[in-house]
C-alpha positions as CSV (number, residue, x, y, z in Angstrom):
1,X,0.0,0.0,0.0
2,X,2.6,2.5,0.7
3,X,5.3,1.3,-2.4
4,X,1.9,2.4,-4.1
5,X,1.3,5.3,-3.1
6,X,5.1,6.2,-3.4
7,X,4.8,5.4,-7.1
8,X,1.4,7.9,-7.4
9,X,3.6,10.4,-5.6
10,X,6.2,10.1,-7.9
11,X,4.3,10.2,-11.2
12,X,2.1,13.2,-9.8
13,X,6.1,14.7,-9.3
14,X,6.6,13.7,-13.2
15,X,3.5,15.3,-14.6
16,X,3.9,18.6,-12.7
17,X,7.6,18.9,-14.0
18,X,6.4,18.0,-17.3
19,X,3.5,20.4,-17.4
20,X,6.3,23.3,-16.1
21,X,8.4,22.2,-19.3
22,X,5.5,22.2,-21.7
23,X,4.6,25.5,-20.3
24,X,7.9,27.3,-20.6
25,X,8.4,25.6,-24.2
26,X,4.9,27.2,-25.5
27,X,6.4,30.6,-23.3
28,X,9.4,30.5,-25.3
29,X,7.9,30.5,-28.5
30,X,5.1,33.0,-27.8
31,X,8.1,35.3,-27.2
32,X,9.9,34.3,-30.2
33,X,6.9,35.2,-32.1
34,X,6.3,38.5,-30.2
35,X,10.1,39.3,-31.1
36,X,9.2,38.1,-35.1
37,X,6.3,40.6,-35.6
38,X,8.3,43.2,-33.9
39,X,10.7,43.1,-36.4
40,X,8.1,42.9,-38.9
41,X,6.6,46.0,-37.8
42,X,3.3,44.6,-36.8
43,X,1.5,45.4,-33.7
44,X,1.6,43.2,-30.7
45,X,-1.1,40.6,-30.6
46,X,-3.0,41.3,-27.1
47,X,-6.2,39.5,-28.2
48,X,-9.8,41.3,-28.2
49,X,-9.4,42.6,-25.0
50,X,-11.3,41.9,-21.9
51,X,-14.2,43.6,-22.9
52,X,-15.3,42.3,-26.2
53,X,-16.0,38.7,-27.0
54,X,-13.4,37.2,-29.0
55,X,-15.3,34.0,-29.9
56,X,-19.4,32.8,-30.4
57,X,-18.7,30.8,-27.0
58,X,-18.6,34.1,-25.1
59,X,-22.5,34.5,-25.4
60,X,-23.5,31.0,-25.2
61,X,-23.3,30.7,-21.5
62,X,-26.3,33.5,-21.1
63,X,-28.7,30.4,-22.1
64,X,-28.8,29.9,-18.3
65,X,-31.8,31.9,-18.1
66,X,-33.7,29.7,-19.8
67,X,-32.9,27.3,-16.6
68,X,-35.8,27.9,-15.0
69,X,-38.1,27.2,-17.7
70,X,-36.0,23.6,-18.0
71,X,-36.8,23.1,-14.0
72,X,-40.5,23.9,-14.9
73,X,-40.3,20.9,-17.4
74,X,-38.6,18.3,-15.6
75,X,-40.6,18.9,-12.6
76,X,-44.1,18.4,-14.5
77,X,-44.7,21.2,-13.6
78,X,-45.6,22.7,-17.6
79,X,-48.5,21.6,-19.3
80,X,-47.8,19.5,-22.2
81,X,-44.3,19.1,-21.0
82,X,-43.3,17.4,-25.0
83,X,-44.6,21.1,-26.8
84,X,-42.5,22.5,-24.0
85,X,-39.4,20.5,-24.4
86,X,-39.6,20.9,-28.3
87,X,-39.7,24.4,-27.8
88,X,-36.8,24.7,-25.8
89,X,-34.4,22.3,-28.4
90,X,-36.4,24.4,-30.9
91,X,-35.1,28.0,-29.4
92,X,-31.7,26.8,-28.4
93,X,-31.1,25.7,-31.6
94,X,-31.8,28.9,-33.2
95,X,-30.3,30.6,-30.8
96,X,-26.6,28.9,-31.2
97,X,-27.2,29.1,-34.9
98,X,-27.5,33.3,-34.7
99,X,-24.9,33.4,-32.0
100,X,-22.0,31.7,-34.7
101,X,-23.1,33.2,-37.5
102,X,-22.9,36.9,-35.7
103,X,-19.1,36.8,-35.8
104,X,-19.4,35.9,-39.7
105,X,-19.7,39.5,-41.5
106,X,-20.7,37.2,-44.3
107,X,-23.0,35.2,-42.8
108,X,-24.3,38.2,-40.2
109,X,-25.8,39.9,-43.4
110,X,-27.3,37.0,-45.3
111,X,-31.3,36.3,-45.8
112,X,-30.9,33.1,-44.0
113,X,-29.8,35.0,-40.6
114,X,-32.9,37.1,-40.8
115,X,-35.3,34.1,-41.1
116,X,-33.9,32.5,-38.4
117,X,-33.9,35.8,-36.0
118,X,-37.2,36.0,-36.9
119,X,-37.9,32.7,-36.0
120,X,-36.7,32.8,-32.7
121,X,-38.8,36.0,-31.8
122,X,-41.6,33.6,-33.3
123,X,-40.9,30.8,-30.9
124,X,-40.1,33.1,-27.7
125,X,-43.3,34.7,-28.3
126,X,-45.5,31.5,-28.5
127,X,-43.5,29.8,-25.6
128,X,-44.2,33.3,-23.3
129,X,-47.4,33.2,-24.5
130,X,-48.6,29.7,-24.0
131,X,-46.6,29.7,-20.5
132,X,-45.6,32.6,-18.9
133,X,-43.3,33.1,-15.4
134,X,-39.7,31.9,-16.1
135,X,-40.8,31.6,-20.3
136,X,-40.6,34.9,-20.7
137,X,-36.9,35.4,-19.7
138,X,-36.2,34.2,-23.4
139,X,-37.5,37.9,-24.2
140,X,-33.9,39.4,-23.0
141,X,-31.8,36.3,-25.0
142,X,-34.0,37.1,-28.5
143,X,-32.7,41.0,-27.7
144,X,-29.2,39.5,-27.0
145,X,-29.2,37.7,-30.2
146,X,-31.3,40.7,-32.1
147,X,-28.0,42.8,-30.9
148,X,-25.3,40.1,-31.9
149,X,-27.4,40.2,-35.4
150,X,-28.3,43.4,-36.8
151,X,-26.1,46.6,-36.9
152,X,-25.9,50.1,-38.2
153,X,-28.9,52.1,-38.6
154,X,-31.2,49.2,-38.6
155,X,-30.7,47.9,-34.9
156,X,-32.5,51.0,-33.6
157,X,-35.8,49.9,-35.4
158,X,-35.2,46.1,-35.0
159,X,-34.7,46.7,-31.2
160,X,-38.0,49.3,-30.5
161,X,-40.1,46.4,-32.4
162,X,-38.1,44.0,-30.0
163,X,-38.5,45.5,-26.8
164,X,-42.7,46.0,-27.8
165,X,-43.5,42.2,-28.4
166,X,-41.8,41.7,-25.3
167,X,-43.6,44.4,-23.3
168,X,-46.8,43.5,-24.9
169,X,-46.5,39.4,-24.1
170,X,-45.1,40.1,-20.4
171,X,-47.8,42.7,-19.9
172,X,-50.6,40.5,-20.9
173,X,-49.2,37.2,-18.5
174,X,-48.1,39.5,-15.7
175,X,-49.4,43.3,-15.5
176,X,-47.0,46.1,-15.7
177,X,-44.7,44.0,-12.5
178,X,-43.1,42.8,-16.0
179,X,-41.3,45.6,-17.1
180,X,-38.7,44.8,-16.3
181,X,-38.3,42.3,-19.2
182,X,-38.9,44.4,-21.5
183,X,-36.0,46.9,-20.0
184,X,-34.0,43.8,-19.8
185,X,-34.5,43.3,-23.6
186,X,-33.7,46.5,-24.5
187,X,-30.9,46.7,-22.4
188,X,-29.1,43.2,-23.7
189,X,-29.6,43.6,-27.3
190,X,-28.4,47.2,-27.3
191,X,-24.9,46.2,-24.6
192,X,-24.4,43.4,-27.1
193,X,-24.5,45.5,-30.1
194,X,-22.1,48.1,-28.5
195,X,-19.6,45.7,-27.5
196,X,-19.5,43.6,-30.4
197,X,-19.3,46.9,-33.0
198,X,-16.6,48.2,-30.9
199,X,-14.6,44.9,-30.5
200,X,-14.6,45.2,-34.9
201,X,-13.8,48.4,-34.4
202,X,-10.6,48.1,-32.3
203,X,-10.2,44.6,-35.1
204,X,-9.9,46.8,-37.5
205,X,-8.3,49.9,-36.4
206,X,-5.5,47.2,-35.4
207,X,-5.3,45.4,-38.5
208,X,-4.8,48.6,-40.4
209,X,-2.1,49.8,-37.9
210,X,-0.3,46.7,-39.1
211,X,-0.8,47.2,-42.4
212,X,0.4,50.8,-42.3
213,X,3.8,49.6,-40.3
214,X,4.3,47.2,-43.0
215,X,3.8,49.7,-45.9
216,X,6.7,52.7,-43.6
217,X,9.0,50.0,-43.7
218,X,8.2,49.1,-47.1
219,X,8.3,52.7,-48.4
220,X,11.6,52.9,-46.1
221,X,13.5,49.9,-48.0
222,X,12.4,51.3,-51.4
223,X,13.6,54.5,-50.2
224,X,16.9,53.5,-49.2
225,X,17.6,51.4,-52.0
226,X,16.3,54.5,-54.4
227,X,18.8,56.4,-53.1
228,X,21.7,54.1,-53.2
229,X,21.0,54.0,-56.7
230,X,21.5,57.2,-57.4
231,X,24.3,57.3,-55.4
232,X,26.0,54.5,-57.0
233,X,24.7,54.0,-60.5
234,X,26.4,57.6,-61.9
235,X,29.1,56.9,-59.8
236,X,29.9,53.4,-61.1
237,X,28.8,54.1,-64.7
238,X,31.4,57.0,-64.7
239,X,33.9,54.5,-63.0
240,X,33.5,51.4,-65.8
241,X,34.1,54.7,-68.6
242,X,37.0,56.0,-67.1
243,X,38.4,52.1,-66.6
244,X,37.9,51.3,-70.4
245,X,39.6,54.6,-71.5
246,X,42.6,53.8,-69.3
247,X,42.6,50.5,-70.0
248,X,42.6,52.0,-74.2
249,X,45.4,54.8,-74.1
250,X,47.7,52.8,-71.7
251,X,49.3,51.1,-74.4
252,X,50.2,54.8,-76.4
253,X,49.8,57.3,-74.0
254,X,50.4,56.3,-70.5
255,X,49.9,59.9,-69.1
256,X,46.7,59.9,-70.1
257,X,46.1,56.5,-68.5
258,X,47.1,57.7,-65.3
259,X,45.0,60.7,-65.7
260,X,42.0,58.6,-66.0
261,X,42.7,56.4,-63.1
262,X,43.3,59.4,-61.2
263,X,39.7,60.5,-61.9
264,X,38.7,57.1,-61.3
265,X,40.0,57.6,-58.0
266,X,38.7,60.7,-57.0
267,X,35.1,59.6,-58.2
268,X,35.6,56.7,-55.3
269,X,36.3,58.9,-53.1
270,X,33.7,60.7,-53.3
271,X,31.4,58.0,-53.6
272,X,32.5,56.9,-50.9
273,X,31.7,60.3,-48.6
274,X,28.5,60.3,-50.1
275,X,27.4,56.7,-49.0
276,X,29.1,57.5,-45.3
277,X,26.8,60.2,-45.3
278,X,23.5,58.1,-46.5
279,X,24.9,55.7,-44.3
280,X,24.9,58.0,-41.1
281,X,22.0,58.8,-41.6
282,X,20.1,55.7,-40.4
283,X,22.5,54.5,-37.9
284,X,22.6,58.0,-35.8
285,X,20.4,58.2,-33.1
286,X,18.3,62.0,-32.6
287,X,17.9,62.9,-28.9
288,X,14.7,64.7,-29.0
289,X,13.8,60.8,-30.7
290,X,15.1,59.6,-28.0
291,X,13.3,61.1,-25.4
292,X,10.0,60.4,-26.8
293,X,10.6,56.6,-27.2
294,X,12.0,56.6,-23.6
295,X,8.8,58.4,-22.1
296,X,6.5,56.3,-24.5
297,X,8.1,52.9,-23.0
298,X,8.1,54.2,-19.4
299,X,4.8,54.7,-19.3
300,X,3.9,51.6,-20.5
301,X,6.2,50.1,-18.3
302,X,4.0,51.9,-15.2
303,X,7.1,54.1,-14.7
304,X,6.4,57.8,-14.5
305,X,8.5,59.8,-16.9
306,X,9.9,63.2,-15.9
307,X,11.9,64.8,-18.7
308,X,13.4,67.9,-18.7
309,X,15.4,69.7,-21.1
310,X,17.3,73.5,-21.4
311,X,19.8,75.2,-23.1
312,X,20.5,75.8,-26.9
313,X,20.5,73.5,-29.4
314,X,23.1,70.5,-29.4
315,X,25.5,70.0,-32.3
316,X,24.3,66.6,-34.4
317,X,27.3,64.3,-32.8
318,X,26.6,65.3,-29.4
319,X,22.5,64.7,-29.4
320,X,23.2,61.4,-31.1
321,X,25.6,60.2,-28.4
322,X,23.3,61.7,-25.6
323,X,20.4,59.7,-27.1
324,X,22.0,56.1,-27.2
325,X,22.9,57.1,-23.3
326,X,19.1,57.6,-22.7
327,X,18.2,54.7,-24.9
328,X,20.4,52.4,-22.5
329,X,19.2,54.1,-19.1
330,X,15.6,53.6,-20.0
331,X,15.7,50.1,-20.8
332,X,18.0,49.7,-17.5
333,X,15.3,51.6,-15.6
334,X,12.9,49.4,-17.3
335,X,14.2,46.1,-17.1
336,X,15.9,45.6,-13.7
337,X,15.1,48.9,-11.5
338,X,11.2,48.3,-10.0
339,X,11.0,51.9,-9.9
340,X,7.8,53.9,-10.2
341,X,9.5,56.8,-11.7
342,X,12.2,58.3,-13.7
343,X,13.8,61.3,-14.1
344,X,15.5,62.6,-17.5
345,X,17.0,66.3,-17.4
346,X,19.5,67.4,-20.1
347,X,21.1,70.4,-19.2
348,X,23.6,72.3,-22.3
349,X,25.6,75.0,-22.1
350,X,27.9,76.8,-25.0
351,X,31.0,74.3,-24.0
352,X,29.6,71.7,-21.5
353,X,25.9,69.1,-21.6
354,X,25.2,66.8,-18.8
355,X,22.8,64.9,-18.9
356,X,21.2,62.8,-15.8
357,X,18.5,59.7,-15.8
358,X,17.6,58.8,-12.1
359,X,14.9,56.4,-10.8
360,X,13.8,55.5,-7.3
361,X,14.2,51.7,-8.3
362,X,16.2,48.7,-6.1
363,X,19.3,50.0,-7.8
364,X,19.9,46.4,-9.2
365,X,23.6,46.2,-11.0
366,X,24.7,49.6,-9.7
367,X,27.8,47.7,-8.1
368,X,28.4,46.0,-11.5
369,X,27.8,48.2,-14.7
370,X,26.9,45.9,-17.7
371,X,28.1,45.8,-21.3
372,X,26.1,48.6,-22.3
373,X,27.0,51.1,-19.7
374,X,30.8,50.3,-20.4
375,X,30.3,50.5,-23.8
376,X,28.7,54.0,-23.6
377,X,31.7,54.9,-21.3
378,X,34.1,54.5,-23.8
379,X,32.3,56.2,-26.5
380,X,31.7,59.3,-24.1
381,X,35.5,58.8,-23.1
382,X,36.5,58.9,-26.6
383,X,34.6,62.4,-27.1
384,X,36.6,64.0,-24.2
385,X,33.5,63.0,-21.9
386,X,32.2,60.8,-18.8
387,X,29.7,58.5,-17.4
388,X,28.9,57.7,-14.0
389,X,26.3,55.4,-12.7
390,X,25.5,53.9,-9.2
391,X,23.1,54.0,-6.5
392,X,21.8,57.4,-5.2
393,X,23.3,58.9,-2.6
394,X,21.1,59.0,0.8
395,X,18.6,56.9,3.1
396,X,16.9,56.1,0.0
397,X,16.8,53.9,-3.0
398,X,17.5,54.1,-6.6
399,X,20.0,54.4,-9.1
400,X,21.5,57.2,-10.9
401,X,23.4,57.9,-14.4
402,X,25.3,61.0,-15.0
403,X,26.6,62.0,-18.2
404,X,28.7,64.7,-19.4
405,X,30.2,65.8,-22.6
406,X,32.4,68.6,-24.0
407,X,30.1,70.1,-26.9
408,X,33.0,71.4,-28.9
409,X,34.8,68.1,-28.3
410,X,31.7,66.3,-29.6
411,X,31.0,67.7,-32.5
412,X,34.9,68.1,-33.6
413,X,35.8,64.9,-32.5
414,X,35.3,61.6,-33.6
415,X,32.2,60.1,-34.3
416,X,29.9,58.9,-31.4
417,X,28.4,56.2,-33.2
418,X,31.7,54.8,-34.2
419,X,34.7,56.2,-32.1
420,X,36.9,54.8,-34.6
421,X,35.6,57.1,-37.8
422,X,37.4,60.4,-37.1
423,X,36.1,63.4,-38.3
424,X,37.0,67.1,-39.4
425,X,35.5,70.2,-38.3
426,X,33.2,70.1,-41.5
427,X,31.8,66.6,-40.5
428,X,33.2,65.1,-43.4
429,X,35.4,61.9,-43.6
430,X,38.9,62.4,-43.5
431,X,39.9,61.9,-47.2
432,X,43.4,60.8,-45.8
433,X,42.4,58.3,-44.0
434,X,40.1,56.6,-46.8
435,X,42.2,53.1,-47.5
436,X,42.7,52.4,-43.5
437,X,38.6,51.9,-43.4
């Protein structure tokens, strides 16, 4: 008896370990999938939301009312219990029939959905009529259904002539202490209307958010690859030329040769600056960008975001270094602080910007920056600046990043992106420097 239960024990032990690994399997791949239609540019897939039904089954459990009316059967207690009990099947069935079809746009609008609606108001009516008390609490599920059924302008119409067949048969069974079956009518075909329009509604408005992230980064690619075409193609259609005119004098006239290659080369050059510069475009990060992504992802992290910002204007390669240093204390904040706020203020000056994120959080890793702070350290190091980050000073919690950078330095230094791309004052690429990259 007990080497049995030892073996129950056990295989209870296996099944919950297996049900953990099942779980953190489908887990796994849920985020994998998230990560997918990130990239893709698609919206994340919440569902339908807890207030809109996101399946037929939703709205079958409201046949409950009709319990009563079952009791009333089983108990003998309805003449001609059969009629009764053929009823019943009769107005479930329809009822399950409307409720799928409702979530079919297709099969919502067709003639068949209308015969059967009307139908079931045909079959509530006679089954009020014939037995009153708990029969007429299939007056609110033919409004339920009437509101999973019709839409637009015709639901105001379809629901008056509702709510009045079911006023007029409760009326005549029980007096005017039956209004509230008709209110209850009303009321549940008009809800159901509401929620189910505005669950399509947020369907939709979703669907084409999706579709309109997929056609920016469509229109993005083609715009990029546009203009490396005209970047390149003059450039390399000039180059091939040059290359078959050298490679034609050579053999009489080698100064001319060497004429042409040195165009050759000078068209490469410049080519070259030219797709640096296209380049550099998509890789530098804007702080005022920045900013906004950082308060957008607090806030839906539950973090407050206080963001302040004064001074004049930063030069280009100063703004862009400043915003990968906000990029990284955000998600830090994010990801391992608990905080409930966080505070952003960039502060310039003509030769000095510091710039400071602090949050009330744990201060997790303050003791221990990871790659990404020491990464940002040596890019502000390498434009003559500095970053500091640990826990704030005082009685209480949370964790602080300070940095600060020369703005002359910055934008006459190297570049912040890529600390080993020097620059000169203009910004340009060092044409001397060319065949080391």
């Amino acid at each position: 008896m007990e080497r049995g239960t030892g073996v129950k024990i056990q295989d209870w032990r296996r099944n919950r370990e297996a049900r953990k690994a099942d779980w953190a399997v489908r887990k796994a791949e849920w985020r994998v999938r998230e990560r997918l239609r990130k990239a893709r540019g698609e919206a994340p897939d919440h569902g339908c939301g807890p207030m809109a039904p996101s399946n037929p089954f939703a709205l079958l459990p409201w046949l409950l009312l009709g319990m009563g009316a079952i009791s009333n059967v089983v108990k003998g207690e309805t003449p001609n219990p059969w009629i009764g009990a053929l009823g019943l099947l009769l107005f479930n069935s329809l009822y399950v029939t409307l409720v799928f079809r409702a979530f079919d746009r297709r099969a919502r609008e067709a003639a068949g959905t209308r015969w059967c609606l009307a139908a079931l108001g045909a079959v509530t009516c006679a089954l009020a009529l014939a037995y009153g008390g708990n029969w007429l609490l299939f007056f609110p599920l033919w409004g339920l259904a009437t509101g999973a059924v019709i839409r637009g302008r015709m639901l105001g119409p379809v629901m008056f002539v509702v709510t009045a067949l079911a006023g007029a048969v409760a009326g005549l069974d029980e007096g005017w202490d039956t209004l509230g079956i008709a209110y209850g009518t009303l009321v549940s075909g008009m809800v159901t209307a509401a929620i189910l329009a505005l669950s399509e509604t947020v369907k939709e408005l979703r669907e084409t958010r999706q579709e309109l992230a997929r056609a920016a980064v469509d229109q993005e690619r083609l715009r990029f690859s546009r203009d490396l075409h005209d970047l390149l193609g003059h450039t390399l259609s000039v180059i091939v030329v040059k290359s078959e005119a050298a490679r034609r004098v050579a053999p009489r006239d080698m100064d001319a040769a060497l004429g042409q290659i040195a165009d050759i080369e000078a068209v490469g050059r410049q080519a070259l600056t030219e797709i640096r510069e296209a380049v550099t475009g998509y890789r530098e990060t804007s702080l005022a960008a920045e900013l906004d992504r950082a308060r957008g992802a607090l806030t839906a992290a539950g973090i407050e975001p206080v963001v302040r910002q004064s001074g004049p204007p930063l030069p280009p390669q100063a703004a862009a270094l400043l915003g990968w240093v906000v990029r990284e204390g955000a998600t830090n904040a994010i990801r391992h602080s608990g905080a409930t706020t966080c505070e952003i203020e960039v502060r310039s000056a003509a030769e000095r910007v510091r710039l400071v994120i602090t949050d009330n959080g744990n201060g997790v890793g303050s003791t221990s920056p990871g790659s990404g702070l020491t990464g940002l350290t040596e890019r502000l190091a390498a434009a003559g600046g500095t970053l500091v980050g640990g826990p704030v000073p005082g009685p209480g919690r949370g964790f602080r990043v300070t940095a600060e950078l020369p703005v002359e330095h910055a934008a006459n230094g190297k570049d912040p992106v890529n600390p080993h791309n020097p620059r000169n004052p203009a910004g340009q690429a060092d044409p001397e420097n060319e065949e080391s990259r």
